[in-house]
N, CA, C and O of each residue as an XYZ file, in Angstrom:
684
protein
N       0.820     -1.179      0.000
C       0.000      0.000      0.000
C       0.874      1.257      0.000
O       0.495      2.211     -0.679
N       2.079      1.348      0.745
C       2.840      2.575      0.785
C       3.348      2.615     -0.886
O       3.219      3.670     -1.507
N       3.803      1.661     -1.408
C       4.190      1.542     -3.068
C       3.043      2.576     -3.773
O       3.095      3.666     -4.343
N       2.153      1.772     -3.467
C       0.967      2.650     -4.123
C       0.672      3.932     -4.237
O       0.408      4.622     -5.222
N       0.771      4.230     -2.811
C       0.829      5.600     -2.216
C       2.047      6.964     -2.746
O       1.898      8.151     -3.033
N       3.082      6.162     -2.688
C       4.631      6.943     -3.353
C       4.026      7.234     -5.160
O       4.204      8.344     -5.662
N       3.445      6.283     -5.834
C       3.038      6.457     -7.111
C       2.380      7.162     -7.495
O       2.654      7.739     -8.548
N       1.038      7.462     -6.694
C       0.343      8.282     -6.618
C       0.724     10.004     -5.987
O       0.629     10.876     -6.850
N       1.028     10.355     -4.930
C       1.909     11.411     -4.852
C       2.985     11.587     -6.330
O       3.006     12.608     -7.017
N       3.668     10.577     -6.545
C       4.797     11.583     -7.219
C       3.753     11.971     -8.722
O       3.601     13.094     -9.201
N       3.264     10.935     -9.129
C       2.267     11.202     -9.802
C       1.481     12.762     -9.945
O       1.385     13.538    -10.895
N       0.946     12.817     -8.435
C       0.467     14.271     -8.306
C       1.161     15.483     -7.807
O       0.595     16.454     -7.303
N       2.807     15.300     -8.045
C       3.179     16.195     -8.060
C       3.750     16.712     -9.464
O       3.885     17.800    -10.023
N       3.985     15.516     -9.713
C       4.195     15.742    -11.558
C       2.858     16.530    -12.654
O       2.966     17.423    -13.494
N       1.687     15.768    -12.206
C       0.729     16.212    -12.924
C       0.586     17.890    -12.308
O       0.511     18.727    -13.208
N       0.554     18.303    -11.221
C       0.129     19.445    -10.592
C       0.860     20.760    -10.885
O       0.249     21.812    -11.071
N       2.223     20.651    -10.918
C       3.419     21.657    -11.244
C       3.367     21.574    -12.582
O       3.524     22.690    -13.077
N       3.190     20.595    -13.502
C       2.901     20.761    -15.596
C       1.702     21.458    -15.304
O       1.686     22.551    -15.870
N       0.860     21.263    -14.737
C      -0.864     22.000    -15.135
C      -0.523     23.201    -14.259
O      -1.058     24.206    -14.727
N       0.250     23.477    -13.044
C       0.304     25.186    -12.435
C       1.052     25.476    -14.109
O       0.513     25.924    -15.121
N       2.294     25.078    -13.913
C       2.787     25.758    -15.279
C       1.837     26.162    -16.459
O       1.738     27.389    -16.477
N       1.116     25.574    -17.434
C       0.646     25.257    -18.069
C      -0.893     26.727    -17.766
O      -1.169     27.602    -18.587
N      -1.573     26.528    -16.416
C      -2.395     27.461    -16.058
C      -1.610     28.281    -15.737
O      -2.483     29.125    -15.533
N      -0.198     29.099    -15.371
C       0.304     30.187    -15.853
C       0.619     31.260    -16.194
O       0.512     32.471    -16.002
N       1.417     29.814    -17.261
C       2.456     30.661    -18.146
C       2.281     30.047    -19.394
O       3.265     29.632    -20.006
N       0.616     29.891    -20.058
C       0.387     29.009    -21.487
C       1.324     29.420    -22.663
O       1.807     28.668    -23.509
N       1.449     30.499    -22.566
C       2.094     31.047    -23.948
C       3.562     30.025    -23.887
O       3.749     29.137    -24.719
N       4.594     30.345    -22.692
C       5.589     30.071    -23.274
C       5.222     28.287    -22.784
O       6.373     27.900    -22.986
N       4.658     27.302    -22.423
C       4.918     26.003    -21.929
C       4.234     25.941    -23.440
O       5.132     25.354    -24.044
N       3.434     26.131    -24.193
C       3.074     26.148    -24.914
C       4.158     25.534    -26.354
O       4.282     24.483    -26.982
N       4.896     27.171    -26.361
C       6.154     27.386    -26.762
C       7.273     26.273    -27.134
O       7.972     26.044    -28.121
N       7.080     25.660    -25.770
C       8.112     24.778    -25.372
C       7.641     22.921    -26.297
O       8.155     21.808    -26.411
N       6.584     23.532    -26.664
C       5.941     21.768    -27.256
C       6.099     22.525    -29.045
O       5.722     21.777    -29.947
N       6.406     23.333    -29.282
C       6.000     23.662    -30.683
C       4.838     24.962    -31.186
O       4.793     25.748    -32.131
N       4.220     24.758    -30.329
C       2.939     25.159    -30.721
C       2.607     27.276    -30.298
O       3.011     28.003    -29.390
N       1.815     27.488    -31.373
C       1.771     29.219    -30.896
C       0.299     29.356    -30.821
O      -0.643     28.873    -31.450
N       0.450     30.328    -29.657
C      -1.054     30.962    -29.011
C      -1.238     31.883    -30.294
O      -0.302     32.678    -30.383
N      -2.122     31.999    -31.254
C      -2.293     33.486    -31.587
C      -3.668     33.846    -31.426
O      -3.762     34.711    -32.296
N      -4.643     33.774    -30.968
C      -5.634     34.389    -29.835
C      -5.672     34.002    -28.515
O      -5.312     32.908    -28.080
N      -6.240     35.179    -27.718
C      -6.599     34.732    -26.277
C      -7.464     33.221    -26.151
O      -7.372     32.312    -25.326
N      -8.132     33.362    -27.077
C      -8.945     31.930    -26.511
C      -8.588     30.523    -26.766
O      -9.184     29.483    -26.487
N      -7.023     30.836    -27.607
C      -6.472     29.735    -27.608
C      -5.600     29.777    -26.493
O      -4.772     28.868    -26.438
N      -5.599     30.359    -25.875
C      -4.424     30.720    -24.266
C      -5.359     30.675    -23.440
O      -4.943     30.741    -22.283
N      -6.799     30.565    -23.567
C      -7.659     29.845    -22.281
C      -7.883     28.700    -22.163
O      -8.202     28.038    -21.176
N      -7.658     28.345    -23.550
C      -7.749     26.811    -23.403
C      -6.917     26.066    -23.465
O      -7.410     24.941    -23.386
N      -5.558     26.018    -23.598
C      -4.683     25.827    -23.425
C      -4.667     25.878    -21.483
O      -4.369     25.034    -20.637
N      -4.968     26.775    -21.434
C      -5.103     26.903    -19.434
C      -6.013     25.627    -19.149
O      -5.872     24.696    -18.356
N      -6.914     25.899    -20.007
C      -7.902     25.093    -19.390
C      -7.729     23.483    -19.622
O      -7.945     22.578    -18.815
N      -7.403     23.427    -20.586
C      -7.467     21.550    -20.991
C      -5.744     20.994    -20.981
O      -5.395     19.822    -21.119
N      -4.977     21.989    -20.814
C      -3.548     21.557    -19.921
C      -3.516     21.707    -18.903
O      -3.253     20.728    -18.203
N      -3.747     22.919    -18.311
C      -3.777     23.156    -16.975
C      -4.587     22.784    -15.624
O      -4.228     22.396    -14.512
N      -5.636     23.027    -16.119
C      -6.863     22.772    -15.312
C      -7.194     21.321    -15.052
O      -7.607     20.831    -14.001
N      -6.853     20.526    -16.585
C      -7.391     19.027    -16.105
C      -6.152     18.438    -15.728
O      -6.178     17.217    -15.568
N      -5.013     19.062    -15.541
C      -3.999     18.073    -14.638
C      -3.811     18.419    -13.421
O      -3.499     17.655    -12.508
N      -4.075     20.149    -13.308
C      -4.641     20.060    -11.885
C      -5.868     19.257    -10.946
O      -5.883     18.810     -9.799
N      -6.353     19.289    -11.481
C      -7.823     18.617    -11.578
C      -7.365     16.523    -10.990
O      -7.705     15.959     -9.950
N      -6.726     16.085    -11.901
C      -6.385     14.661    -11.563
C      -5.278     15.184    -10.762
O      -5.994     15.124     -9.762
N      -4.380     15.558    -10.383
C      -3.197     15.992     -9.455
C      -4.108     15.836     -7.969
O      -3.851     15.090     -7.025
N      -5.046     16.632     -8.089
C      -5.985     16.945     -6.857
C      -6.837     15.020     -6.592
O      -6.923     14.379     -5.544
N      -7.164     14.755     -7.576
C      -7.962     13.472     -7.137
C      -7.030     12.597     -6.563
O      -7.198     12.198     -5.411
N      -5.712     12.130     -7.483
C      -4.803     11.276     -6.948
C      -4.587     11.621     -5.440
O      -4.659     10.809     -4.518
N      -4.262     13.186     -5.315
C      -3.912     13.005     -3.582
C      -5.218     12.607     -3.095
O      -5.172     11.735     -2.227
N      -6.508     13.067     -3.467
C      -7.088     12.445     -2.343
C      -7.475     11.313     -2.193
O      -8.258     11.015     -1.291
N      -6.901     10.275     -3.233
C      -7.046      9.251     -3.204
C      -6.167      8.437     -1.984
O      -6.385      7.457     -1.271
N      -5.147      9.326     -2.143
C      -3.746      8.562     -1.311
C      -4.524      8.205      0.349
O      -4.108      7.312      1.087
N      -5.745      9.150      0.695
C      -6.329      9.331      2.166
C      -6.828      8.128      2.680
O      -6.734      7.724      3.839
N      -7.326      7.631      1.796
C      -8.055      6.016      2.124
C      -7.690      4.768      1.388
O      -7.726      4.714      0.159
N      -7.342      3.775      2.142
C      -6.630      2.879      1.190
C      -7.883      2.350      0.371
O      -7.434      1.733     -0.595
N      -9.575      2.336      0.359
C     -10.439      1.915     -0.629
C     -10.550      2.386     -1.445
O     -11.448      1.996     -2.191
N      -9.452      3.897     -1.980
C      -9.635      4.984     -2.937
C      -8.616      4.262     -3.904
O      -8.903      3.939     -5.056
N      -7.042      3.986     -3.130
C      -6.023      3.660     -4.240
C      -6.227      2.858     -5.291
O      -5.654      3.059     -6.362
N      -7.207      1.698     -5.065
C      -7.241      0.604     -6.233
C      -7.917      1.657     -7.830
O      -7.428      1.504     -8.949
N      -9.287      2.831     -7.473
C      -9.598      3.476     -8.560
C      -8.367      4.123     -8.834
O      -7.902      3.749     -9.910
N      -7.504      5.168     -8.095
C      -6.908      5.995     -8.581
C      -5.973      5.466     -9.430
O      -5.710      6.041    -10.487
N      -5.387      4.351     -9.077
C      -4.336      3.276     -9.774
C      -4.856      3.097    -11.347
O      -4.218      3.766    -12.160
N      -5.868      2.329    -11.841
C      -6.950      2.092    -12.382
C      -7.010      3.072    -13.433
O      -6.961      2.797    -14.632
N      -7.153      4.621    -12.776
C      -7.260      5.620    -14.074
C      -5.937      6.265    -14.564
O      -5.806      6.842    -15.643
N      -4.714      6.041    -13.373
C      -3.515      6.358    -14.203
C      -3.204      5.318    -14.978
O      -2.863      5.669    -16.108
N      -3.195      3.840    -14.734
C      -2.815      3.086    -15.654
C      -3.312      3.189    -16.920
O      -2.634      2.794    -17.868
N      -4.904      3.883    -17.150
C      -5.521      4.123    -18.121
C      -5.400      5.152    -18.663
O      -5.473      5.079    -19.889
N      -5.236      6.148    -18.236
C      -4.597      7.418    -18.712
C      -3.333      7.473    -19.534
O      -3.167      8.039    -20.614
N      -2.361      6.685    -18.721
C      -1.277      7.346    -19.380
C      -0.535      6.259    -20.166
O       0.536      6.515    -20.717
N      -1.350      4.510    -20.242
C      -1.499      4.342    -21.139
C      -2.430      4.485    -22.856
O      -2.196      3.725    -23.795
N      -3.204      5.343    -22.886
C      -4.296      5.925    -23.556
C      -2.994      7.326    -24.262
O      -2.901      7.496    -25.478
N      -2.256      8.044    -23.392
C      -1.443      8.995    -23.762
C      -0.514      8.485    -24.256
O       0.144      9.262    -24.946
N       0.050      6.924    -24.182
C       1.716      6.297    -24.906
C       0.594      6.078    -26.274
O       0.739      6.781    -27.275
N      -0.156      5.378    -26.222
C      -1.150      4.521    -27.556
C      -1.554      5.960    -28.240
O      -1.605      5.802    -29.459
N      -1.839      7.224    -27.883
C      -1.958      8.385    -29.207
C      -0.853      8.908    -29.212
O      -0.788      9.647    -30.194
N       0.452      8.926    -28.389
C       1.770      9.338    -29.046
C       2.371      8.752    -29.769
O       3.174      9.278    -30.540
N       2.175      7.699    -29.717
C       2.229      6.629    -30.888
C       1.937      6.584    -32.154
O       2.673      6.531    -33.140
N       0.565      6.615    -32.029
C      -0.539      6.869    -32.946
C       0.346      8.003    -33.534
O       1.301      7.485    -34.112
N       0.374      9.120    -33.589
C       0.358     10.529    -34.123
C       1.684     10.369    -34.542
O       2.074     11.098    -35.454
N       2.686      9.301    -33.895
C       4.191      9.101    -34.440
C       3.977      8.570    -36.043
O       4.507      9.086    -37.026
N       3.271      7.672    -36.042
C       2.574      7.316    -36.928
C       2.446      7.833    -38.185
O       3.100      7.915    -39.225
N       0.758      8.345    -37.480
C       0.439      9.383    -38.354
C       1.289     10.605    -39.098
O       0.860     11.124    -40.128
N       2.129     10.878    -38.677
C       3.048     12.461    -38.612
C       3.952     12.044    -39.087
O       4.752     12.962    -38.906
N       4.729     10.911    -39.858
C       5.953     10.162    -40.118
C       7.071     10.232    -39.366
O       8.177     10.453    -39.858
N       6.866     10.053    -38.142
C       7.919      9.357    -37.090
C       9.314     10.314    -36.953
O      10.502     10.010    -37.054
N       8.551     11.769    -36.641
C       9.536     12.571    -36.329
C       9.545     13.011    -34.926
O       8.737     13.842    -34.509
N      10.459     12.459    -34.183
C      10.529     12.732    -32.586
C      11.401     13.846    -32.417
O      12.496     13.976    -32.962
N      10.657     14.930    -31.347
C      11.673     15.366    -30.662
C      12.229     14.983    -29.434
O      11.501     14.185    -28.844
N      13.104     15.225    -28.931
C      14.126     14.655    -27.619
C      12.847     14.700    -26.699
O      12.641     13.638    -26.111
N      11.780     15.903    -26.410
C      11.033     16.572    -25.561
C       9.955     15.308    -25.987
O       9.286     15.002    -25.000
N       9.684     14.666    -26.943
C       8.545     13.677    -27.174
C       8.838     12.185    -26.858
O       8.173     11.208    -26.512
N      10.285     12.489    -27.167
C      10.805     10.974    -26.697
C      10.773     10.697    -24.891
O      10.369      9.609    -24.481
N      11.018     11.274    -24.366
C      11.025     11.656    -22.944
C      10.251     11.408    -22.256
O      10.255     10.718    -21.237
N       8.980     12.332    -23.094
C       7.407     12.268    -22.523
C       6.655     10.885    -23.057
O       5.459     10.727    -22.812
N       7.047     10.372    -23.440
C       6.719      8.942    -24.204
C       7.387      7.983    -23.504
O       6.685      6.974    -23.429
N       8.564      7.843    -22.893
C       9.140      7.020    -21.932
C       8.871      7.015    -20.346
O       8.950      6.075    -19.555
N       8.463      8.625    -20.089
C       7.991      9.316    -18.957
C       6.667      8.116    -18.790
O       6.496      7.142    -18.057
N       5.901      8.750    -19.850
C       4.381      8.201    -19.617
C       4.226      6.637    -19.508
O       3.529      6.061    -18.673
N       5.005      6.035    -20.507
C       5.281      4.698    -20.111
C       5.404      3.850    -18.889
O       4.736      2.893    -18.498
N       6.830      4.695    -18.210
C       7.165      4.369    -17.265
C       6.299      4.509    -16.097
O       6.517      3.868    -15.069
N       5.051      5.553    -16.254
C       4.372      5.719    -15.118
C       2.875      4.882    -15.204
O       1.955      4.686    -14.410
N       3.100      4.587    -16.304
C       1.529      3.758    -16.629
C       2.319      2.062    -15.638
O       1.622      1.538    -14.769
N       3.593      1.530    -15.941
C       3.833      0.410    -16.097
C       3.863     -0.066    -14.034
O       3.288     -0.966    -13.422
N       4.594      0.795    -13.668
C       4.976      1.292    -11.975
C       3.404      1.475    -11.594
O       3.118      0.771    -10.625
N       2.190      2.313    -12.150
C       1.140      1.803    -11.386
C       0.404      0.849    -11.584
O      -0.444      0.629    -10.719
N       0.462      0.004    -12.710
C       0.357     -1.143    -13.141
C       1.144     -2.074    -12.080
O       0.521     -3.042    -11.643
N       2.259     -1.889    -11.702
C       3.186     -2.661    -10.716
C       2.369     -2.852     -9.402
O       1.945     -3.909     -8.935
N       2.228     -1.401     -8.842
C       1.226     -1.013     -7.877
C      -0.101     -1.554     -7.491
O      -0.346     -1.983     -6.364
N      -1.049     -1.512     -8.590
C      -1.789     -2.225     -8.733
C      -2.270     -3.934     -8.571
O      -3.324     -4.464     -8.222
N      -1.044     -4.426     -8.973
C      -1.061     -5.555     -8.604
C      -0.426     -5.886     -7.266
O      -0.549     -7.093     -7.057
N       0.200     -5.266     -6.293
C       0.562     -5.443     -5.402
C      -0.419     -4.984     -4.114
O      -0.221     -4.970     -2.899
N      -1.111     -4.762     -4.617
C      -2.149     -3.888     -3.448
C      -2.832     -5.345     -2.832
O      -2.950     -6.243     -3.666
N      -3.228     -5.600     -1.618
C      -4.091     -6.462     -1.420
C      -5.685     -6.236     -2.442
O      -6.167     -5.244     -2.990
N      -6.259     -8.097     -2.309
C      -7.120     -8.367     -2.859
C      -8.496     -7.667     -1.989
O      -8.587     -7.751     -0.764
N      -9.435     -7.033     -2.784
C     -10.570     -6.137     -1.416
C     -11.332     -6.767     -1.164
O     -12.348     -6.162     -0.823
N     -11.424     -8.193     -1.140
C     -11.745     -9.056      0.414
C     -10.816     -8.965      1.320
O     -11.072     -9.637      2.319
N      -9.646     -8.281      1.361
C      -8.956     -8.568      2.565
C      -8.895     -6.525      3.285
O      -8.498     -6.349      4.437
N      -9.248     -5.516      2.570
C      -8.555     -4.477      2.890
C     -10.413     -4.430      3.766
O     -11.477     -5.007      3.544
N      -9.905     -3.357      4.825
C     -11.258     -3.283      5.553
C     -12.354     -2.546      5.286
O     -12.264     -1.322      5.188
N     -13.381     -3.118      5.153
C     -14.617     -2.456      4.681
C     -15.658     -1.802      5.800
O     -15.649     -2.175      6.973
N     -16.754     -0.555      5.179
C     -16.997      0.257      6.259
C     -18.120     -0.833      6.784
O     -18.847     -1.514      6.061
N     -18.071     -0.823      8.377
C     -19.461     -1.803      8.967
C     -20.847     -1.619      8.315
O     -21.134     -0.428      8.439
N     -21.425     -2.008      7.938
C     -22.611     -2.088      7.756
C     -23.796     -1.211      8.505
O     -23.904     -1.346      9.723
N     -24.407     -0.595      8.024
C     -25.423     -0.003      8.932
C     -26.224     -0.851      9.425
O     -26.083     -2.048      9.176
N     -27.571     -0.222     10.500
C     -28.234     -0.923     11.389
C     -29.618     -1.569     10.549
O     -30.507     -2.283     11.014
N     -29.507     -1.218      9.606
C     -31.085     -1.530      8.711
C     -30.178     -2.820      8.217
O     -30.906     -3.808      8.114
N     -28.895     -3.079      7.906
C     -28.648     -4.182      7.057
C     -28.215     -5.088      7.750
O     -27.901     -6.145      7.201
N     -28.069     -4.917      9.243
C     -28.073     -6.262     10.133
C     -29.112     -6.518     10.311
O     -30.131     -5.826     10.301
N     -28.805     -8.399     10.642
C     -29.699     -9.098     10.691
C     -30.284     -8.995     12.248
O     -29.585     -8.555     13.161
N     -31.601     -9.438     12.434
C     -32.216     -9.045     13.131
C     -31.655     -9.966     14.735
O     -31.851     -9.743     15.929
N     -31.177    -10.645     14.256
C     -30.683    -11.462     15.528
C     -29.609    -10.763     16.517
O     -29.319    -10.942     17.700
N     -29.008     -9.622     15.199
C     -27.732     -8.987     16.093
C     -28.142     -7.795     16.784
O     -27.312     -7.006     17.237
N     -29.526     -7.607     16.898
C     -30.296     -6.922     18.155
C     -30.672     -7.554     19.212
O     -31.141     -6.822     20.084
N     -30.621     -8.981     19.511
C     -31.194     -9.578     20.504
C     -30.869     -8.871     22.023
O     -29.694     -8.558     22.212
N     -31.801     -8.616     23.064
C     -31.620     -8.266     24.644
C     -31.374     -9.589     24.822
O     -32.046    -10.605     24.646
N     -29.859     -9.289     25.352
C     -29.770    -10.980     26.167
C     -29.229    -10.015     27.567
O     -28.237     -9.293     27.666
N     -30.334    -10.339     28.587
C     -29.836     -9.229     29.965
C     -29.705    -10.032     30.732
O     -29.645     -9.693     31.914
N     -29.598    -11.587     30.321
C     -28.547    -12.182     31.581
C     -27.447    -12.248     31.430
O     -26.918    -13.009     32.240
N     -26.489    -11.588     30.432
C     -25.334    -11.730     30.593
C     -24.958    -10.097     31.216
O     -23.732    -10.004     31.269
N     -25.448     -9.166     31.562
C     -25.236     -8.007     31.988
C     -25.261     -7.933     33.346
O     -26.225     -8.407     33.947
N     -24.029     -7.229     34.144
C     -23.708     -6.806     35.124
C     -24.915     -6.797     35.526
O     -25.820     -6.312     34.846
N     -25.162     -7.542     37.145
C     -26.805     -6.918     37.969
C     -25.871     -5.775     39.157
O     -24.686     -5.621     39.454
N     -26.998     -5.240     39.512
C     -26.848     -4.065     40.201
C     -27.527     -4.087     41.123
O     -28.703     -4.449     41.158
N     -26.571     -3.526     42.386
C     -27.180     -3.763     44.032
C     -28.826     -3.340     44.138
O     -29.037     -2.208     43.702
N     -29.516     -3.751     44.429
C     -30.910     -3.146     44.741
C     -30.311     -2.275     46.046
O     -29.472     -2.734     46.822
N     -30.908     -0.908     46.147
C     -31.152      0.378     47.435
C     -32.155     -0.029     47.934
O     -33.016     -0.381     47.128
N     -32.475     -0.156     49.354
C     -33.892     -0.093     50.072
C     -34.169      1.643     49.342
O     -33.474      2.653     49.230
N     -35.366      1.307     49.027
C     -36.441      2.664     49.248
C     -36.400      3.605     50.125
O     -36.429      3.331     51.325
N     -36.309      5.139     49.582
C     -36.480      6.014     51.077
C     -37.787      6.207     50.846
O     -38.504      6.265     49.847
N     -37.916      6.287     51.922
C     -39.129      7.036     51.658
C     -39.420      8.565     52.627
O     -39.084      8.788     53.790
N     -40.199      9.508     51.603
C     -39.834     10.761     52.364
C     -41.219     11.327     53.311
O     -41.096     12.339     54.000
N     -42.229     10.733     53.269
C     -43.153     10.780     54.157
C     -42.226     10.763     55.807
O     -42.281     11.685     56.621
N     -41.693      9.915     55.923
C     -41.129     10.100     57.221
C     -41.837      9.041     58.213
O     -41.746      8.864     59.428
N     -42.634      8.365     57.119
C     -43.340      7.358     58.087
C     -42.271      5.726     58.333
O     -41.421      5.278     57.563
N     -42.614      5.310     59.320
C     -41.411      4.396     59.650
C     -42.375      2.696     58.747
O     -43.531      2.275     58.708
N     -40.998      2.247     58.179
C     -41.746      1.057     56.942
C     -42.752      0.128     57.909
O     -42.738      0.337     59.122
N     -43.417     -0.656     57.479
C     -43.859     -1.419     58.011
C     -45.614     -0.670     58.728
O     -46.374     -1.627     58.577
N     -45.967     -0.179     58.995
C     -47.108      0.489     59.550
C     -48.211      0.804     58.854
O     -49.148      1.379     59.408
């Protein structure tokens, strides 16, 4: 579970600092892949669908890290993610006749490497019949696990009675 946990953090610190960057400073991270802003609303969206949605999963992964019944999804969508991101860098290597830059090769080994490690993760996590599940509420127990059994409960001294009349017992 701590494996898991380290994957996920570095994970969301990687995703979180590209998407602060990215929400920004779009123009030049932008820059840095090839590509030019020439309207504002291509520099909002650029904020928005770099920035925002890796902030966005940066934020889920940590809070996934809080409960160990969270890690098995969070695992689950990076393995799917960022294999989904090697299979269209691929793709587009492809498509585009197989011109890499150093910066694509990187991010293509990057992404690899992080799909494969929570893939690793993943399989190392216990099976969730064994990790602990929340008790059951009172409507979904069975009715037996209400039974009064009050002979097994502590008895308690009986007090004589006062009584405040002041009359003496017996009379």
């Amino acid at each position: 579970m701590l494996f898991a946990r380290i994957i996920l953090l570095v994970q969301a610190v990687v995703m979180g600092g590209v998407g602060l960057a990215y929400w920004l400073r779009p123009y030049e991270m932008a820059n840095l892949n090839g590509m030019l802003l020439m309207e504002a609303v291509s520099a909002s969206n650029t904020r928005v669908y770099y920035g925002g949605l890796q902030l966005g999963l940066a934020l889920f992964l940590l809070w996934s890290t809080r409960r160990p019944e969270r890690l098995r999804s969070a695992l689950v969508l990076l393995v799917t993610m960022q294999t989904a991101l090697v299979l269209a860098r691929l793709g587009a290597l492809w498509l585009d006749g197989g011109a890499l830059q150093s910066l694509d090769l990187g991010a293509l080994a990057y992404k690899l490497g992080s799909a494969l490690l929570a893939l690793l993760a993943l399989y190392r996590l216990k099976p969730e019949s064994e990790v602990p599940s929340v008790p059951p509420s009172p409507a979904e127990l069975p009715r037996s696990a209400f039974d009064d059994d009050v002979e097994h409960l502590p008895r308690r001294r009986q007090e004589p009675s006062i009584d405040l009349r002041g009359d003496p017992p017996g009379d």
